[in-house]
C-alpha positions in Angstrom: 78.5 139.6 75.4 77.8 137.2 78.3 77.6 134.5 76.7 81.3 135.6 75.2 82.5 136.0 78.9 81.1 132.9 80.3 82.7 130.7 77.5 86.0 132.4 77.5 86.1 131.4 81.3 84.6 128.5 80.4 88.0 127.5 78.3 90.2 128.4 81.5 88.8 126.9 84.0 88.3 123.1 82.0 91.9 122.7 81.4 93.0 123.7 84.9 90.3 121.4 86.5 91.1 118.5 83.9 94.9 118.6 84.6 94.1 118.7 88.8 91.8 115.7 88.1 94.5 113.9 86.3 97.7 114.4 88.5 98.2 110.5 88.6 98.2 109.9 85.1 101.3 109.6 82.7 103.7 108.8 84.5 106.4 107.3 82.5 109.5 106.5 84.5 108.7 102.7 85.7 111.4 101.6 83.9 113.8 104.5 84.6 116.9 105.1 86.0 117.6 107.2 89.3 119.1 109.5 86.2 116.4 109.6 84.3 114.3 110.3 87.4 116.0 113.2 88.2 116.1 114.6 84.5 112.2 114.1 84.7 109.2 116.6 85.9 107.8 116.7 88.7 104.5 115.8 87.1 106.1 112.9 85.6 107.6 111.6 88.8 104.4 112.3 90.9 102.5 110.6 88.5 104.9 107.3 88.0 105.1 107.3 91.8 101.3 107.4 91.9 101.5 103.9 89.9 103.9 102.5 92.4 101.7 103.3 95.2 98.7 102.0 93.6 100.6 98.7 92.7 101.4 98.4 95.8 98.0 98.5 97.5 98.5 100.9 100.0 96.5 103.5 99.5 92.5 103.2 100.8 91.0 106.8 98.7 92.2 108.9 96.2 93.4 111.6 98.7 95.9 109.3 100.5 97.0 107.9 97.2 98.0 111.6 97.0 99.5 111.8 99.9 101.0 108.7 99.8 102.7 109.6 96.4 104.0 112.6 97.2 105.8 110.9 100.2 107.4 108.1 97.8 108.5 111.1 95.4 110.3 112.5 97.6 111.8 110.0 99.1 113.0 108.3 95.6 114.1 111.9 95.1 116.2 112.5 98.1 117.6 108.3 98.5 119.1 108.9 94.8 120.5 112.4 94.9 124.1 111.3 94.7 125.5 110.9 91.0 127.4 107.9 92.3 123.4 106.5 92.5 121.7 107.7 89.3 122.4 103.9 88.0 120.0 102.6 90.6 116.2 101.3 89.1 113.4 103.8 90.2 111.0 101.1 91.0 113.7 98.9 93.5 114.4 102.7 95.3 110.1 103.1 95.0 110.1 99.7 96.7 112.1 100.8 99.6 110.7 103.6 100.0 107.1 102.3 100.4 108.8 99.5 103.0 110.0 102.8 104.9 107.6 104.7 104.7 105.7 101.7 106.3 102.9 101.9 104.0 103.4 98.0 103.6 
């Protein structure tokens, strides 16, 4: 019966501690329009953005890469939300926003 217990909480815990480890990975809108941003998830564009960031060489640790990310998210996310904008290139808005953020 224990054994039962500790592998059935075993099996919910792995995938929840495998997905936090691996918040930067996937990302798939490099190439992508503000459009295609905004149609994304917000795994997808925290991940994509975690690529721009890294790219970029501006973060120093894993937690600032976070942190750094998250800033560039929302910042792509807020300079394109205007429909007259969703024709702009993710990773020219990423670029600005990493300039602005002064993380370069």
């Amino acid at each position: 019966m224990l054994k039962k217990t500790i592998l059935a909480l075993t099996l919910l815990v792995v995938p929840v501690v495998a997905f936090a480890e691996e918040w930067y990975k996937g990302g798939t809108l490099h190439n992508a329009t503000a459009r295609e941003w905004h149609q994304s998830t917000a795994r997808n564009q925290l991940a994509t953005s975690a690529d721009f960031v890294a790219a970029a060489k501006v973060a120093a640790n894993m937690e600032q890469l976070r942190t750094r990310a998250t800033a560039v998210r929302k910042c792509i996310t807020e300079a394109t939300d205007d429909p007259d904008l969703y024709s702009q290139k993710v990773s020219e808005v990423a670029a600005a926003c990493i300039v602005l953020l002064h993380y370069k």
